[in-house]
VEXFIVO-816343 format. One record per residue (C-alpha): residue in three letters; x, y, z. Coordinates in steps of 0.5 Angstrom, whole numbers, plus 2048, in hexadecimal, padded with zeros to 3 digits. Each point is the difference from the previous one (the first is absolute). Example, Ala and Ser with C-alpha at 12.3 -4.5 7.8 and 13.67 -1.06 7.14 Angstrom:
BEGIN
[ala; [819; 7F7; 810]],
[ser; [802; 807; 7FE]],
***
This chain:
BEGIN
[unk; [7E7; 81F; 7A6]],
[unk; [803; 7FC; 804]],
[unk; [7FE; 7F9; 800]],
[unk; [800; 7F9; 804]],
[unk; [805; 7FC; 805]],
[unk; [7FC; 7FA; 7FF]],
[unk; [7FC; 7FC; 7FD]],
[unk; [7FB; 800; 805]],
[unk; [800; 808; 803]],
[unk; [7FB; 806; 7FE]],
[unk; [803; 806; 7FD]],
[unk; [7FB; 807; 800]],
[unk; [801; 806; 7FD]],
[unk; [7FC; 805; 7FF]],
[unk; [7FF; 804; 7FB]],
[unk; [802; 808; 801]],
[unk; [7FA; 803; 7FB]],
[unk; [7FB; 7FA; 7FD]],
[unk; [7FF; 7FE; 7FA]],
[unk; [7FB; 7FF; 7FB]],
[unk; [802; 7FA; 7FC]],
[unk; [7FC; 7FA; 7FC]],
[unk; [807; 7FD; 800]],
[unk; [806; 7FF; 804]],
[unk; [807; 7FD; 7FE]],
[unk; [805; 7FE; 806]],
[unk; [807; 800; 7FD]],
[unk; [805; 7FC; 805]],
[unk; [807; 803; 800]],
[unk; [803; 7FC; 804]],
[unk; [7FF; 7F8; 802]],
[unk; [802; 7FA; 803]],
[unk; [800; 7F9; 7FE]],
[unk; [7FA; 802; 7FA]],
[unk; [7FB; 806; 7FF]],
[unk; [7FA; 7FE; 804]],
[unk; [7FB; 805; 804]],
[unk; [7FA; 800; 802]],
[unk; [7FC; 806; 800]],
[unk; [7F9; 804; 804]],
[unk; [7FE; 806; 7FE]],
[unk; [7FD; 805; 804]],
[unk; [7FA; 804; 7FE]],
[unk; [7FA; 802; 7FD]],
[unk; [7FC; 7FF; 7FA]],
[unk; [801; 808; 7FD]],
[unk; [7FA; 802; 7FE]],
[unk; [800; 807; 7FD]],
[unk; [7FD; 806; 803]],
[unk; [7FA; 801; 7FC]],
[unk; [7FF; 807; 7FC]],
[unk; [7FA; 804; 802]],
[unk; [7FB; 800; 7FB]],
[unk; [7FD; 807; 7FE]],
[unk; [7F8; 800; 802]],
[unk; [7FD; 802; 7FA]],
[unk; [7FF; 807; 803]],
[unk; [805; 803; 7FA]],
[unk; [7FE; 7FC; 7FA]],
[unk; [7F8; 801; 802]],
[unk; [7FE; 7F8; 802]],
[unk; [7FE; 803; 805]],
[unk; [7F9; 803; 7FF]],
[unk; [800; 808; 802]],
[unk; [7FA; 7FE; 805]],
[unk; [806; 7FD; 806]],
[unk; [803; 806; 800]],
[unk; [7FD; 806; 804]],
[unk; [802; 805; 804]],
[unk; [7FE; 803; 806]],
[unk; [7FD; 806; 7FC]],
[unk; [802; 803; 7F9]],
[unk; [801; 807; 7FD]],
[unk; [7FB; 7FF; 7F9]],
[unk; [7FE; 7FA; 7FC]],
[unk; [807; 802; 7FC]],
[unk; [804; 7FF; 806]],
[unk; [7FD; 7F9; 803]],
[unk; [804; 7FB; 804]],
[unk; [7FF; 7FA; 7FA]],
[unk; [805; 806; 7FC]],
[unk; [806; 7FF; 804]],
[unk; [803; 7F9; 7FD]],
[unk; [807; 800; 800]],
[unk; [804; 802; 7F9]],
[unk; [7F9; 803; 7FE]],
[unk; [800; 806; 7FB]],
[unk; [7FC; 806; 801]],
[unk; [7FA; 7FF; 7FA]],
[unk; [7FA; 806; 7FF]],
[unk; [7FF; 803; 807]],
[unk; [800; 7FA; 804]],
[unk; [807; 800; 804]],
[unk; [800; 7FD; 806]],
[unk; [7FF; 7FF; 807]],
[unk; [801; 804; 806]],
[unk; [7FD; 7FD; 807]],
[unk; [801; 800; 807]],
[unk; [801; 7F8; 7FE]],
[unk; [800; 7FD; 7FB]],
[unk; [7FD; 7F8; 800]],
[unk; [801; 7FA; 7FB]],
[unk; [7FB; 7FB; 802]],
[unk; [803; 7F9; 7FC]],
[unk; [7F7; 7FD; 801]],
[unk; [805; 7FA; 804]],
[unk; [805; 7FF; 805]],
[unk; [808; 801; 7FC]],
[unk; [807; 800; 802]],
[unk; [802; 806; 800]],
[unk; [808; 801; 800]],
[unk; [802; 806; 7FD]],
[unk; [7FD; 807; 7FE]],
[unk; [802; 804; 7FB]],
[unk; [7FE; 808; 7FE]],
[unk; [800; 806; 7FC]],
[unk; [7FE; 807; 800]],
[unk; [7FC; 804; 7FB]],
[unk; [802; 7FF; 7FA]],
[unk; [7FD; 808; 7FD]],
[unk; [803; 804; 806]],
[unk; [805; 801; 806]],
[unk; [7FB; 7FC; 805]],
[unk; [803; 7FA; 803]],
[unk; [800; 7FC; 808]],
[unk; [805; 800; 803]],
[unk; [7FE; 7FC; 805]],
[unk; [7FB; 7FC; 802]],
[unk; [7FE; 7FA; 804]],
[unk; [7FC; 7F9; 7FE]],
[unk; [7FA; 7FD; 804]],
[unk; [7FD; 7F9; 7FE]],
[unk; [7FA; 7FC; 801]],
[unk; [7FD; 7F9; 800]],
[unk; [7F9; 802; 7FF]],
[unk; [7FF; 807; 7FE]],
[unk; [7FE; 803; 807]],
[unk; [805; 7FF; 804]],
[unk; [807; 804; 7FF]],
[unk; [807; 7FD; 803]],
[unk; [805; 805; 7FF]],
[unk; [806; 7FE; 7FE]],
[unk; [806; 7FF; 804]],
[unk; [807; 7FE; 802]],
[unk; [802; 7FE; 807]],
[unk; [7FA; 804; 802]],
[unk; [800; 807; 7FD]],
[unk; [7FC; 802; 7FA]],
[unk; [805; 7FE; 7FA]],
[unk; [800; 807; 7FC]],
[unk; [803; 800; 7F9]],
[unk; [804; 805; 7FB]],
[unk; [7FC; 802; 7FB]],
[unk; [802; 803; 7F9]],
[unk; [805; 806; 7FF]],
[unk; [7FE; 802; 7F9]],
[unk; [7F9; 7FE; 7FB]],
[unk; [802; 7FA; 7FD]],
[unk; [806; 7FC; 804]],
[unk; [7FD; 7F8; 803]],
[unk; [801; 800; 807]],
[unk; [800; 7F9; 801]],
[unk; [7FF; 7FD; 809]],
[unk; [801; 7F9; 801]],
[unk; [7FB; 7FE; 806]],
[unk; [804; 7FC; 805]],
[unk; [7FC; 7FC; 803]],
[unk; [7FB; 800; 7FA]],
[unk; [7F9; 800; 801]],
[unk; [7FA; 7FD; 7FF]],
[unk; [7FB; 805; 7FD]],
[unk; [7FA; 800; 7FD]],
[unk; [7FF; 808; 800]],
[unk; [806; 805; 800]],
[unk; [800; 807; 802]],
[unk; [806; 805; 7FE]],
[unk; [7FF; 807; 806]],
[unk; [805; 806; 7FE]],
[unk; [804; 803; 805]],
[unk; [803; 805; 7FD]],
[unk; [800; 803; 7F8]],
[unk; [803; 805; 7FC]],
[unk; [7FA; 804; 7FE]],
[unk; [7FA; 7FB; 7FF]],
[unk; [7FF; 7FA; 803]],
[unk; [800; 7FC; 7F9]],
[unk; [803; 7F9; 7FF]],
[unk; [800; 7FA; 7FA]],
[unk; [801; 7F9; 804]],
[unk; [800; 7F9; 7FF]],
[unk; [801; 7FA; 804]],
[unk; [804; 7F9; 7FF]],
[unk; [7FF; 7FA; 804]],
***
């Protein structure tokens, strides 16, 4: 970089790419009479993005009684079966629906969601999109300058397609409604915020 004339003058760079640093050392490289400088950097405080923490649909700490659907096939094929990484265990195998609904009991933040297909045969979603609620009655479809945001599903059983919300939103009832699928509307979820 190249530095002052005189004594009294200011001299700005910008930097091409910012940096993420705790420490920045200046080394002069040339000088008149003594090395002296007097410096300013410009920026902000870095603060690393949080990492979307999972809901506690897959690890079971959310109870099954907040995840519903709008209809289910049989007990075994209820809609609290379809956890994201769950296994098939006796009968009970998943859940197929025309939505499928998380209900977290209190508003959240929800910045990404993640899904599978069913883990026991070839039935996945292969898109779908999401709505959301603050009180549980009335839905907002979620959108992206205006249009319903319909997301890629899963191409096989068992692959985590993970979608990040941006913008994230507030919620305190999320519901998955499939578009399309590969022989049945099966689909294991969780949701991170």
């Amino acid at each position: 970089f190249r530095g002052n004339r005189n004594r009294n003058s200011i001299v700005f760079h910008r930097l091409r790419r910012p940096v993420a640093a705790r420490f920045v050392r200046f080394y002069p490289l040339s000088y008149h009479g003594h090395m002296s400088m007097r410096v300013e950097l410009y920026g902000r405080r870095y603060v690393r993005r949080p990492r979307p923490q999972p809901s506690g649909i897959s690890n079971g700490r959310l109870p099954n009684k907040y995840i519903t659907a709008s209809s289910e096939w049989d007990r075994f094929h209820a809609a609290w079966l379809a956890r994201l990484h769950r296994k098939k265990k006796g009968r009970y195998v998943g859940a197929w629906n025309q939505y499928l609904q998380v209900n977290f009991r209190r508003a959240k933040k929800v910045m990404a969601v993640a899904t599978q297909g069913r883990q026991d045969l070839n039935q996945w979603v292969t898109r779908y999109y999401l709505s959301y609620s603050l009180d549980g009655l009335h839905y907002t479809k979620y959108s992206l300058r205006g249009r319903v945001k319909v997301f890629r599903g899963n191409n096989n059983r068992n692959t985590v397609r993970r979608q990040y919300l941006r913008p994230a939103i507030r919620a305190v009832s999320v519901r998955f409604h499939p578009v399309s699928w590969r022989s049945h509307i099966s689909m294991r979820v969780e949701l991170y915020g």
